[in-house]
N, C-alpha and C positions, 0 to 999 in steps of 0.2 A: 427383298431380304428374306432369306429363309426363315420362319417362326416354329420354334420349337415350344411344346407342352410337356412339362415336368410336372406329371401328375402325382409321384408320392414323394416321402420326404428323403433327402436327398443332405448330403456335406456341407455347407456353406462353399466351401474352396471348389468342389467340384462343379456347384453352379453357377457360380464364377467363370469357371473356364468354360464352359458349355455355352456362357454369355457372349463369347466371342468369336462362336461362329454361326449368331444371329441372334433374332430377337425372342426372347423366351420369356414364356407364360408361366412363373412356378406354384404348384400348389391352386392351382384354379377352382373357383369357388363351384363354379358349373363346368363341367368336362362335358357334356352335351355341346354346349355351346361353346366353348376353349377350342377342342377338336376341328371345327366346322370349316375353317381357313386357315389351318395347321399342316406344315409340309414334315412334321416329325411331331411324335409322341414316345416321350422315355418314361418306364416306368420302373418299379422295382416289383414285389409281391403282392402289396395290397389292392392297385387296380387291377381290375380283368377287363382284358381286350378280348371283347365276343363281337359277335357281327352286328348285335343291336348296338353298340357303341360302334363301332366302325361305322353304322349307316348313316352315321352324322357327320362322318369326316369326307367332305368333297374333295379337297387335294393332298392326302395323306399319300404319301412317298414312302415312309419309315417307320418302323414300331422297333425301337430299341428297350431290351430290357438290362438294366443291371442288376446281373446276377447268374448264380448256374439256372439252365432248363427254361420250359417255355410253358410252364404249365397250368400259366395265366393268360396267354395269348393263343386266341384261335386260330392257330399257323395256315389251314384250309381257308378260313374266311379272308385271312390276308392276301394268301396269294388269288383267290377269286378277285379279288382289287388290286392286284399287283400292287399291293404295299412288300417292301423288302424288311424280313424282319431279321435282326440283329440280336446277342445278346455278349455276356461276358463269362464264359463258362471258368476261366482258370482262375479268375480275380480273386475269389473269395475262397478257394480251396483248403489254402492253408489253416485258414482264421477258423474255417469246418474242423479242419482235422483236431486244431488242438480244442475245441470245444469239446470234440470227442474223449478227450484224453481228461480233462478237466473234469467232469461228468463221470468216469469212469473213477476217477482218485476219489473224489465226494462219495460216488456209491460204495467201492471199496473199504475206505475209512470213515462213513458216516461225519465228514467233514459238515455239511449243511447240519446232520442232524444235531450232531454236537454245539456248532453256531449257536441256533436257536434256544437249547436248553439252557446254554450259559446265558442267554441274553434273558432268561425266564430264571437265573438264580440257580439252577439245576447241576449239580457235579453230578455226574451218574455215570464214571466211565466202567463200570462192568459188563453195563447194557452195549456201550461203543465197540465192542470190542471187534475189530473186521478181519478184513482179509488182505494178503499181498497179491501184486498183479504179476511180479515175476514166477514165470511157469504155467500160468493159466493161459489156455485156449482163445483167441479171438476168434470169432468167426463174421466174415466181413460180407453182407451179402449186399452186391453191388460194387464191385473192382475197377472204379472210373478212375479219373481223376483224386474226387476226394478220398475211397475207399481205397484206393494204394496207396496213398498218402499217410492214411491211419494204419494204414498194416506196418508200412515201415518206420514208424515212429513208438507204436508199441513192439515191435519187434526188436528197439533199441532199447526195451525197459525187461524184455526178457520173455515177452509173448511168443507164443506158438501162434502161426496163421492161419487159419486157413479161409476159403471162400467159396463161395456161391454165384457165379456169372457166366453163364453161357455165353462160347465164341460169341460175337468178336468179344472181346477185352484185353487188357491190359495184363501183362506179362511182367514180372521178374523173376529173382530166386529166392525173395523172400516166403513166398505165399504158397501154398499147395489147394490147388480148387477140389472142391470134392461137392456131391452132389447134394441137393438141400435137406434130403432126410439125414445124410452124415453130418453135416454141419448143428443139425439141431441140434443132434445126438450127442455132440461131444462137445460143443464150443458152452467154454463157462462165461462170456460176453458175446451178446450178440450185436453189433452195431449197424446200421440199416441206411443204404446209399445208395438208390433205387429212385427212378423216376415214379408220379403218379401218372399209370395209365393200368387199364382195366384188366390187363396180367396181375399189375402190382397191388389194386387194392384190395385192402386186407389179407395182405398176404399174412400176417401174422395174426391168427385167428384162434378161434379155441383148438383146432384140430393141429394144427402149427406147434402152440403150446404143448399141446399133448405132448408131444413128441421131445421135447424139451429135457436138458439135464434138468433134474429139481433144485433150485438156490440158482437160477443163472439168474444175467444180468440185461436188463434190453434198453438198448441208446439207438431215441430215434433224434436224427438231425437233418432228415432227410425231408418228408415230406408228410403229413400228418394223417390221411387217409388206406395208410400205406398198412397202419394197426386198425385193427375191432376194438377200440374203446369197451365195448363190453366185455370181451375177451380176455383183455390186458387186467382189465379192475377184478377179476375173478383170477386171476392167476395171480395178481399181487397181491390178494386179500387171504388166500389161501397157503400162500408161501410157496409154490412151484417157479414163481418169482423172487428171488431176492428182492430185488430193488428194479424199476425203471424210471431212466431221464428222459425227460421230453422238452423238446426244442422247437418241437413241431405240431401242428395240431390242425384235425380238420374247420375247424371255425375256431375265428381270431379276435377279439382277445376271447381265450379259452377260458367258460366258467363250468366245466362237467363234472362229472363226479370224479374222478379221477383225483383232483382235488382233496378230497374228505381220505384219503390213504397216506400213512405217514412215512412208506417206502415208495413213492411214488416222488422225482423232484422235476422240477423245472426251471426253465428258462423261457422267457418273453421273444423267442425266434432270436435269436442273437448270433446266429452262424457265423456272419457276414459281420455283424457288427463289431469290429475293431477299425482303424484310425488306418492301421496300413493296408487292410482290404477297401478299403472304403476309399484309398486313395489309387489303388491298381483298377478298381472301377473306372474309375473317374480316367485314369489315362486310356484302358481300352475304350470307354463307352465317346470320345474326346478324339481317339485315332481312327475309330469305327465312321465314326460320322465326316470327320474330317476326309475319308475314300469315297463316301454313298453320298456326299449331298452335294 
């Protein structure tokens, strides 16, 4: 019987169904030892598949991840073991996009911030007072999947598009690409849809900002090393910043300073996290293994 290893937390129903096409270890207390006579290992973002964990896996077949990108799994180390890796790039796309959109309304309308003042007794809407999204600039750097997905959904709220993605990408007639000094220049939201690899990180840095309209907006949902933490807290502390939302972070759970800034908001990585992404996982991560095992 094939034994699969679900090493992060995962649906109840999805590992369920994942039950039934063999014997699965979930949530293993020791993944050294879990791995070691495992013909599949699924994960999501919080394990890293590096080579010192693969060197425990003697009949490993498979490294399936659910979710977009692989920027947990050492793709080279895999294939030096002919393990076949797997993931679920479209699953969770949509559930991205409107987190983006979500984040954007809050930053716009000071929605969080207003929350917590009423929850502290506080009427103070002079101070609330924001902005609307219809007419303002997106600028989308990263045109995949998810980042077309956000162009064309605030495009239906009255945004302007533009982006940042060198061939190959993704094509409509919503979007107009333009080159990343123009995109900084003009876009009053910046939303960030970029893999982490060593082009990407820190692409948004102090020199980045520089270049910045002053009062824009920066939504990362993408991948957490992608900003200068230093960089960002000095432009939102300064006000070249309006507001940024963060979904994403280089170390998880995030205690940085980034934190101690009151235009600064967040989320606990929650891209993926809705009920219907989480159930399109579960079918491709289910039809994927059902072909490879």
């Amino acid at each position: 019987m094939t034994r699969i290893i679900i090493s992060d937390e995962m649906e109840n129903e999805v590992v369920e169904r994942i039950k039934q096409l063999g014997e699965v270890v979930y949530l293993p207390a020791n993944l050294n030892e879990a791995i070691a006579n495992a013909d599949v290992l699924i994960v999501r973002s919080k394990t890293k598949v590096t080579a010192e964990l693969l060197a425990h896996a003697h009949k490993l077949k498979i490294v399936a991840r659910g979710g977009v990108g692989l920027d947990n799994v050492d793709v080279k180390a895999c294939e030096a073991r002919h393990i076949n890796v797997l993931n679920t790039p479209g699953a969770s796309a949509n559930a991205v996009a409107e987190l983006v959109l979500g984040h954007m309304f809050s930053c716009f309308r000071n929605i969080a911030k207003a929350h917590h003042q009423m929850k502290n007794k506080i009427w103070d809407k002079k101070s609330l007072t924001g902005q609307e999204i219809e007419g303002k600039t997106l600028g989308v750097i990263g045109y995949g999947r998810i980042g077309a997905l956000v162009g064309k959904k605030a495009s239906a709220l009255g945004m302007k598009i533009i982006s940042y993605n060198p061939p190959p990408r993704y094509e409509d007639e919503i979007v107009r690409f333009v080159g990343l000094d123009e995109l900084l220049a003009h876009a009053d939201v910046i939303t960030l849809h970029v893999p982490s690899t060593p082009e990407t990180k820190n692409m948004i840095n102090s020199s980045t900002i520089a270049k910045m309209k002053k009062g824009v907006f920066i939504i990362n949902t993408a991948r957490g090393d992608i900003i200068d933490e230093n960089a960002l807290y000095e432009g939102c502390k300064s006000g070249k910043i309006a507001a940024a939302a963060l979904d994403v972070f280089p170390q998880e759970p995030y205690t940085g300073k980034l934190l101690e800034l009151d235009n600064v908001f967040f989320t606990p990585h929650l891209g993926a996290a809705t009920k219907e992404a989480q159930g399109r996982i579960g079918d491709e991560l289910v039809k994927l293994l059902k072909e490879a095992v």
